[in-house]
Backbone bond lengths (Angstrom), bond angles and torsions (degrees), N, CA, C in turn:
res aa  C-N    CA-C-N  psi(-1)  N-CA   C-N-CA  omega(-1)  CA-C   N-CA-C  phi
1 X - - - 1.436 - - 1.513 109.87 -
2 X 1.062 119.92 140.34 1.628 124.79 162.40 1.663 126.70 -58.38
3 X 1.276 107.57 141.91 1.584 120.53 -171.88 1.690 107.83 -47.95
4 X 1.319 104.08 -40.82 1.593 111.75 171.96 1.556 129.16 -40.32
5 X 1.784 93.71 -51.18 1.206 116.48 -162.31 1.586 97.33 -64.34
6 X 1.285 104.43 -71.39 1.711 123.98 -178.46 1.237 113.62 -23.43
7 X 1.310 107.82 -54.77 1.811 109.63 173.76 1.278 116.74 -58.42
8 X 1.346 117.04 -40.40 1.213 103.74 -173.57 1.690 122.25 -73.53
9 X 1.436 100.79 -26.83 1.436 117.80 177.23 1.240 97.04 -74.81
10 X 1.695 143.24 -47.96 0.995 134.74 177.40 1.911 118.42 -48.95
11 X 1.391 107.05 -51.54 1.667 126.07 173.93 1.628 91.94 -60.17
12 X 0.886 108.63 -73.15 2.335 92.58 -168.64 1.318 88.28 -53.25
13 X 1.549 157.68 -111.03 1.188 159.09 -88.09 1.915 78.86 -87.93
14 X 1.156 144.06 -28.96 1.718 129.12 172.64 1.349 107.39 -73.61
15 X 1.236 132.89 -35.26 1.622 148.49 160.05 1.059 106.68 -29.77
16 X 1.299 114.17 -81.42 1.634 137.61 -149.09 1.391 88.34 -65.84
17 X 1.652 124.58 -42.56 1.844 110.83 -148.60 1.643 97.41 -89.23
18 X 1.337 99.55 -26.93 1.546 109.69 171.22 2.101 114.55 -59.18
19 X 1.621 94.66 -59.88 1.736 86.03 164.17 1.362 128.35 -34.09
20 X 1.530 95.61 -60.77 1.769 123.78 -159.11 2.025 86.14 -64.31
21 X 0.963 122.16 -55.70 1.553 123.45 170.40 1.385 100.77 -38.83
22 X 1.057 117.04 -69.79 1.678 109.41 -156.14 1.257 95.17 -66.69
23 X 1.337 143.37 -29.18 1.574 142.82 -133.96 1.848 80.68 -107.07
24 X 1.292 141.92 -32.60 1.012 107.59 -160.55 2.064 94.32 -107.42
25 X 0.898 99.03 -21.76 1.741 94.67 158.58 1.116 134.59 -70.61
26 X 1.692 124.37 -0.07 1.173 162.11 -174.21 1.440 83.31 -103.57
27 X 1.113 162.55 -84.01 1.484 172.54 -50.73 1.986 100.13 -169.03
28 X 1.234 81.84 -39.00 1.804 86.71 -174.12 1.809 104.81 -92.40
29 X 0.776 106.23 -33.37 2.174 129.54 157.01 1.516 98.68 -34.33
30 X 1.273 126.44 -68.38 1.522 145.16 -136.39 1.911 89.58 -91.20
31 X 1.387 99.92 -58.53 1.512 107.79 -178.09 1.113 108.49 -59.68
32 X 1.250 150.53 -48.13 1.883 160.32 131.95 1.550 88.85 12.63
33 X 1.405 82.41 -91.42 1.563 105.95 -170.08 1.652 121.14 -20.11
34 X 1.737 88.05 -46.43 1.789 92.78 -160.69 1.932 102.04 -75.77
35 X 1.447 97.75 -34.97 1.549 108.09 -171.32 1.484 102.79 -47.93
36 X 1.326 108.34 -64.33 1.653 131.51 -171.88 1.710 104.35 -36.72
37 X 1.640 112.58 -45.84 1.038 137.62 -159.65 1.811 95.27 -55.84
38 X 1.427 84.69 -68.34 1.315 126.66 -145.23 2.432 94.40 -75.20
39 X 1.196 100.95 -35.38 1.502 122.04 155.42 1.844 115.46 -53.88
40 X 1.378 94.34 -46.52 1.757 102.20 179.97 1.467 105.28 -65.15
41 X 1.393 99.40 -59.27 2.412 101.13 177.54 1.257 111.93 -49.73
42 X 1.480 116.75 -37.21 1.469 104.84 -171.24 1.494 101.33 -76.18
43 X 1.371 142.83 -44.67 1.275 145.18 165.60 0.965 101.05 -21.94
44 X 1.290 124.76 -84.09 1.551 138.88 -171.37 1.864 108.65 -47.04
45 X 0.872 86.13 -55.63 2.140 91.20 175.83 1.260 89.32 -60.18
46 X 1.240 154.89 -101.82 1.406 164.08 -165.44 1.842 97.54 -12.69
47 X 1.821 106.16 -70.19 1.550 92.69 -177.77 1.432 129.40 -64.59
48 X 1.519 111.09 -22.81 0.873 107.13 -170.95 1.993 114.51 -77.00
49 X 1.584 108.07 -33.80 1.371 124.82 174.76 1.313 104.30 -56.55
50 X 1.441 130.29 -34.93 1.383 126.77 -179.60 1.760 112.44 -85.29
51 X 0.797 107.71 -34.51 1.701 107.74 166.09 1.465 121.92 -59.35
52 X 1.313 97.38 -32.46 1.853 104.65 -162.02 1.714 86.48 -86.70
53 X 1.190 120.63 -38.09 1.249 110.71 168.12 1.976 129.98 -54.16
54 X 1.326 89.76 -55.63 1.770 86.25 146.81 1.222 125.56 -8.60
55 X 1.660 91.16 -91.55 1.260 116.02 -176.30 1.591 109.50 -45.77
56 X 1.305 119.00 -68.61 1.484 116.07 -173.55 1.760 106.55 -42.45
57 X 1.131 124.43 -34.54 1.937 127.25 -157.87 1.513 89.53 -92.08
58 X 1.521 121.86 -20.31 1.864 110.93 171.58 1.568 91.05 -79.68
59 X 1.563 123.47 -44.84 1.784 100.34 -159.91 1.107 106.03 -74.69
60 X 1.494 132.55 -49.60 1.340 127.14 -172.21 1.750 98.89 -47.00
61 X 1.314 127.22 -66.51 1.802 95.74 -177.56 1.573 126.42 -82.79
62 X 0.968 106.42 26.21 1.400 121.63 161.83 1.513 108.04 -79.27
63 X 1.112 115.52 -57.22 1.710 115.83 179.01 1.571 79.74 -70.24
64 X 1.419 151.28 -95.92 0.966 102.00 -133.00 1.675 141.52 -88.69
65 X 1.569 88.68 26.04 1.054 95.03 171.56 1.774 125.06 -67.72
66 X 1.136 100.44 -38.74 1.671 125.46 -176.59 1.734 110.65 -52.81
67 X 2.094 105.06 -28.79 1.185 109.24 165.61 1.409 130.07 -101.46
68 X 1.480 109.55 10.94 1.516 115.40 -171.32 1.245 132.23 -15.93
69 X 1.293 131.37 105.83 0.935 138.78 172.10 1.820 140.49 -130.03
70 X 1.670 73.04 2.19 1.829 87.28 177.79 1.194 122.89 61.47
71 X 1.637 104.36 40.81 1.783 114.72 -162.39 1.761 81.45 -96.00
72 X 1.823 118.87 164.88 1.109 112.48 146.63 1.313 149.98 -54.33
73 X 1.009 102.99 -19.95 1.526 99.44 168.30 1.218 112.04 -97.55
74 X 1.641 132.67 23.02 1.535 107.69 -176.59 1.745 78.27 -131.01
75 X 1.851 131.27 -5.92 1.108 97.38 141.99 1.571 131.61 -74.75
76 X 0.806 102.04 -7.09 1.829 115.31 -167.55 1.620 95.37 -59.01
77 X 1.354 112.67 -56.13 1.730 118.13 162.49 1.250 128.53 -30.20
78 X 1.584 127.65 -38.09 1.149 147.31 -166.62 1.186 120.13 -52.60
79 X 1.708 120.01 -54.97 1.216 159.00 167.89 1.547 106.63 -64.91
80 X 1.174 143.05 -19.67 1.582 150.64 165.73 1.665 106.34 -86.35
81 X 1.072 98.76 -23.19 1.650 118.93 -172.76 1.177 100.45 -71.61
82 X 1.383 108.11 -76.57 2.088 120.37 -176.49 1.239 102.23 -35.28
83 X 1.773 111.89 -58.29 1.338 112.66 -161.17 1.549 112.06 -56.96
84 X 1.200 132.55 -42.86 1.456 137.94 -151.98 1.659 88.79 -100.99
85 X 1.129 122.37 7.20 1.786 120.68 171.07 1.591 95.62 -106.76
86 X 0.848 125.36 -57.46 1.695 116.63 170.42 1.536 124.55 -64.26
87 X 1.359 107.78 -14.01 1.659 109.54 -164.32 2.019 79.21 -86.20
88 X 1.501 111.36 -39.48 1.507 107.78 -159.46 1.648 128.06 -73.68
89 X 1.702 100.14 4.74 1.715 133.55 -163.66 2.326 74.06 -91.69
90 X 1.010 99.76 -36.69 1.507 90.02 169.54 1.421 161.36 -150.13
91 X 1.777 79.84 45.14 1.439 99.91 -166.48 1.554 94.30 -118.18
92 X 1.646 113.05 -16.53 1.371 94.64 -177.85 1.921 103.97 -131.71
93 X 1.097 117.43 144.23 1.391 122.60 175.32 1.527 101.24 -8.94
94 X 1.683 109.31 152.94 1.545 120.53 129.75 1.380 123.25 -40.13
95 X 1.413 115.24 -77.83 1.065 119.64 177.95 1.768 132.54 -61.69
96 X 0.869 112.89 14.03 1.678 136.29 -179.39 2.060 101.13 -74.35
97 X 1.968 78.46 -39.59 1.995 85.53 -161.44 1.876 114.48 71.70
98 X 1.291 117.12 -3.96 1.345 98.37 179.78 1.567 101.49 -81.30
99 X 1.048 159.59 30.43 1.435 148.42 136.82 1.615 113.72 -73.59
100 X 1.447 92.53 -50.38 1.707 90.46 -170.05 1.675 97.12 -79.94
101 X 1.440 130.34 -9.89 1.645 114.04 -170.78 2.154 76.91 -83.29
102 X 1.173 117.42 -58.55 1.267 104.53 -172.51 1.153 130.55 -56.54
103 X 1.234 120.31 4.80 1.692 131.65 170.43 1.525 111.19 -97.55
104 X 1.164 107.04 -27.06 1.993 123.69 168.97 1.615 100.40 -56.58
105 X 1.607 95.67 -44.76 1.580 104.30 -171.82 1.160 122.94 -69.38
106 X 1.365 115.70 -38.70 1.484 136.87 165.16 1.643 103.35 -46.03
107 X 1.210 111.04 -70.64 1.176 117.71 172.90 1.647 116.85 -27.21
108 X 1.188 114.27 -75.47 1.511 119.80 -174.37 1.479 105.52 -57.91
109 X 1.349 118.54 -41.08 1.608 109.64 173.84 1.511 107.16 -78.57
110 X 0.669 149.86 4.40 1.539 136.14 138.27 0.780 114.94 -52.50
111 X 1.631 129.56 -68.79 1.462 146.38 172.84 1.416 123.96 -17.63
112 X 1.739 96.24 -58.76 1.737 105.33 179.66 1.658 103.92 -75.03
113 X 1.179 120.67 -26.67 1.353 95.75 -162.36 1.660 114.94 -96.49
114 X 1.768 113.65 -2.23 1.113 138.32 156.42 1.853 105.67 -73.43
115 X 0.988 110.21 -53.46 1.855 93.38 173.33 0.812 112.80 -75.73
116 X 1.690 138.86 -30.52 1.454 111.61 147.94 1.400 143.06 -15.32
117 X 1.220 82.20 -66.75 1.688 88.64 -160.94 1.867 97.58 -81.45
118 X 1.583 115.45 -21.54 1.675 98.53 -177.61 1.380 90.48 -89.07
119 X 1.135 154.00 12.52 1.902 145.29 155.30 1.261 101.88 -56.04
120 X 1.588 103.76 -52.45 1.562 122.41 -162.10 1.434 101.22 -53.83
121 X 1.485 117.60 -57.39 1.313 137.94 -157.57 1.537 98.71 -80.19
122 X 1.408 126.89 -62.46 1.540 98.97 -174.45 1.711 111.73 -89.87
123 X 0.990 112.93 2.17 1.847 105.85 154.87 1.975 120.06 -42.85
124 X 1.514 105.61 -40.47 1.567 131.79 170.64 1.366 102.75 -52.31
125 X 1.496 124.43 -51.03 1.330 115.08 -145.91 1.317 105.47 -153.97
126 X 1.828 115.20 3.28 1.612 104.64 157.34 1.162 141.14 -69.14
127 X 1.715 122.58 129.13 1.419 116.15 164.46 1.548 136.63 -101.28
128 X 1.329 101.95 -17.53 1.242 132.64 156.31 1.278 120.34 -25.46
129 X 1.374 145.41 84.42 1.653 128.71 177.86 1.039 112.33 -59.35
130 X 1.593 124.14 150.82 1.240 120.36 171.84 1.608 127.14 82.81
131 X 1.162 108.77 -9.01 1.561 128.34 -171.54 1.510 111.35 -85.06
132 X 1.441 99.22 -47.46 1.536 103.69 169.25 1.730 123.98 -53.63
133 X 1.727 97.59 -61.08 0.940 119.31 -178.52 1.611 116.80 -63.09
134 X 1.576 126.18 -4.93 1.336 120.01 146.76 1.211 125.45 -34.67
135 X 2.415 93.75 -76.28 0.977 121.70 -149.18 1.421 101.89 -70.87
136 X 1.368 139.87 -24.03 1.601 143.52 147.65 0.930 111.77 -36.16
137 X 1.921 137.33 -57.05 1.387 125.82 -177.76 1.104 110.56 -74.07
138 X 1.255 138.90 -26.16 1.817 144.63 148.72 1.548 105.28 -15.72
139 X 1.396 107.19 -84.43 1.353 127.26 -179.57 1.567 125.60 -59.11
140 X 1.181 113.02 -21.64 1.532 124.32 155.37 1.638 112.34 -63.18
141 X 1.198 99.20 -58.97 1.637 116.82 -178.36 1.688 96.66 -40.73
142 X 1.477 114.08 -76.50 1.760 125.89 -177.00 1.822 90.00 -41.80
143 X 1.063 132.70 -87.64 1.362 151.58 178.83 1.865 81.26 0.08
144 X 1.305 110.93 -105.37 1.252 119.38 171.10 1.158 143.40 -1.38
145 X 1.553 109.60 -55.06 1.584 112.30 154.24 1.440 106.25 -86.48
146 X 0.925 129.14 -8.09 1.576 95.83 160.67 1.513 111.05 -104.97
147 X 1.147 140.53 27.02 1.457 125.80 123.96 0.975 118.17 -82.28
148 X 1.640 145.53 -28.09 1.236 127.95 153.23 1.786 143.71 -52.80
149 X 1.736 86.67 -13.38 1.774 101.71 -171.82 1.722 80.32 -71.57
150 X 1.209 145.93 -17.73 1.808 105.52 -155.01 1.573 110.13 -92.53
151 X 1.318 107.27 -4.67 1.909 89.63 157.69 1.550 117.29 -103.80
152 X 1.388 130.56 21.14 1.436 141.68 127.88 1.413 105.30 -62.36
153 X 1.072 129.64 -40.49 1.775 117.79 -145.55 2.010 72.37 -85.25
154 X 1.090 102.04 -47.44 1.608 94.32 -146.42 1.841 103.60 -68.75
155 X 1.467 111.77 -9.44 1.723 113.01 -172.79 1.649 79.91 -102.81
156 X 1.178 133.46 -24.87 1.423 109.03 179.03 1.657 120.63 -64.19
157 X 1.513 98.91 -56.67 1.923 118.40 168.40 1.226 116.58 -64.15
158 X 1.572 107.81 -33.27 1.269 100.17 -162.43 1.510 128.62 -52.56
159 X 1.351 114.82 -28.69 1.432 131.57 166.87 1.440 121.57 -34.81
160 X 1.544 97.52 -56.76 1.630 135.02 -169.93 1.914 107.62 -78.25
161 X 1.231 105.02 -4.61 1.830 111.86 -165.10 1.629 88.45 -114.44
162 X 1.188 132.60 -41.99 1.523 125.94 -160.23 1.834 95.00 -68.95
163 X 0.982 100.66 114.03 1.374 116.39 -169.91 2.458 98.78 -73.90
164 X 1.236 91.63 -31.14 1.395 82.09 179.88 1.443 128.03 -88.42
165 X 1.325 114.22 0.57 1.544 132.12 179.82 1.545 104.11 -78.04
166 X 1.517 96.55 -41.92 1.725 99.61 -152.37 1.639 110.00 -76.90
């Protein structure tokens, strides 16, 4: 073949591998892109699925808190409770306040399910007038704010639950 020819076959075949280079790093660019993308939703689905869970393990003993009765299954709640009060120290802002409103909460559910069970206990063996009937308005009182905590709970999370903000 002639010196002419060669170059030129040499110049297209440096062209082409040079295109085909850019064209498939161009291709691997786009796929980046989509993963990263597609990495960000699942983040977001992930935090948001773990929050709403929170939330669901505060309402479920929220109702049963309102019926306290120290049955097994409404301690069985108790333990879903702790967890989603410590999981929420870091799943949701400082400034949100839903840790410390859910530690208020903690609080009052202790309360009821401790006057529960001492109603139970000095009903047996009180003589005291009036002693009972404290520790009942005690537990009414807790009762009370925590049917009032659930439009706090819900302006505290609620931010953190709207799935289209986040």
């Amino acid at each position: 073949m002639n010196p002419a020819a060669n170059f030129w076959i040499d110049a297209t075949m440096r062209a082409l591998t040079t295109i085909a280079t850019i064209a498939v790093a161009g291709y691997v660019a786009l796929i980046s892109k989509r993963q990263w993308k597609n990495n960000q939703e699942k983040l977001r689905l992930d935090l948001y699925q773990h929050r709403f869970g929170i939330y669901q393990r505060v309402l479920e003993y929220h109702w049963a808190l309102l019926e306290w009765e120290g049955k097994p299954e409404q301690l069985a709640l108790r333990g879903p409770f702790v967890a989603a009060f410590c999981e929420s120290k870091f799943m949701f802002p400082k400034a949100s306040g839903v840790y410390e409103f859910l530690s208020e909460f903690n609080l009052h559910a202790f309360r009821i399910a401790t006057l529960t069970h001492d109603i139970e206990e000095k009903e047996k063996w009180e003589t005291v007038p009036g002693y009972i009937a404290g520790l009942a308005q005690q537990k009414i009182q807790s009762q009370n704010w925590i049917l009032s905590s659930i439009e706090t709970l819900l302006a505290r999370m609620g931010p953190f639950l709207n799935f289209h903000s986040l």
